[in-house]
C-alpha positions in Angstrom: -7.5 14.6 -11.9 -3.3 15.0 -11.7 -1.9 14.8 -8.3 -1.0 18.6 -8.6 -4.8 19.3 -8.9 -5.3 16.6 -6.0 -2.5 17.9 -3.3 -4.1 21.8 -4.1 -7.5 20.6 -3.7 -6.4 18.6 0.1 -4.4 21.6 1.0 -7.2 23.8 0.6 -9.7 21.9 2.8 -6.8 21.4 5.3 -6.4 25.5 5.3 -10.4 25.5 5.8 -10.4 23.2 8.5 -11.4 23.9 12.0 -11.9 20.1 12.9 -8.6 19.4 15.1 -9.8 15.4 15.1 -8.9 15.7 10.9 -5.6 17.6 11.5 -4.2 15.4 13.9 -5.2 12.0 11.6 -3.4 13.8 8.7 -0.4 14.8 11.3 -0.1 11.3 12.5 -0.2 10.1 9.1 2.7 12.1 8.5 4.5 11.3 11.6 4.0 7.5 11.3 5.0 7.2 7.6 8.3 6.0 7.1 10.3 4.8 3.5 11.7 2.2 5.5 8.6 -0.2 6.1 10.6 -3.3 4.4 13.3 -3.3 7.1 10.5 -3.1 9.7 9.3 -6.4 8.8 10.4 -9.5 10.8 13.2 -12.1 8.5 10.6 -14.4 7.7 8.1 -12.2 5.9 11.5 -10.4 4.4 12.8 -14.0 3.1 9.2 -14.9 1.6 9.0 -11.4 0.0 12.8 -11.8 -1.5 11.7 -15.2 -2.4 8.7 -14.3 -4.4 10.7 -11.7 -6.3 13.3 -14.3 -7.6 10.9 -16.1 -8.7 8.8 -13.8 -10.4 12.2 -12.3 -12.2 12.7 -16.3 -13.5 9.0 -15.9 -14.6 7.8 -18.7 -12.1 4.1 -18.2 -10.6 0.9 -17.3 -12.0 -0.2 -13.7 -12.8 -2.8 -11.9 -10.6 -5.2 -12.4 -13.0 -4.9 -16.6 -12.9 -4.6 -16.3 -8.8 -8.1 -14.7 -8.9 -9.2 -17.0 -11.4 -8.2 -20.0 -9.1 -9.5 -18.4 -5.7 -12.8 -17.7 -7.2 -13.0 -21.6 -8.0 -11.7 -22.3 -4.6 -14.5 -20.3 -3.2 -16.9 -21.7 -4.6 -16.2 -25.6 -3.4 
């Protein structure tokens, strides 16, 4: 299923919708959603996020794939 087909198929059920509890959730999704949700984090998380992109762009740390590998032998110590 496309996201054409997907947005179509929500829109309908919102236009059949009598239940005000589901309209308000989906209009305080809307109202709460903001592109800017990386400059709404406090410095430190902002440094550790910048951080962990430099070093991922010098090819430093492990993939997700070898960070679930190691948790999963972590977890089971």
């Amino acid at each position: 299923m496309n996201i054409a087909t997907t947005k179509l198929e929500l829109a309908k059920k919102l236009i059949d919708t009598d239940d005000i509890s589901i309209i308000n959730h989906i209009k305080a999704i809307f109202e709460t959603r903001t592109d800017k949700w990386f400059d709404e984090l406090n410095d430190d998380v902002k440094a550790s996020v910048k951080q962990g992109i430099l070093e991922a762009d010098k090819g430093e740390g492990k993939s997700h794939s070898e960070v679930m590998k190691d948790l999963k032998k972590w977890l089971k110590k």
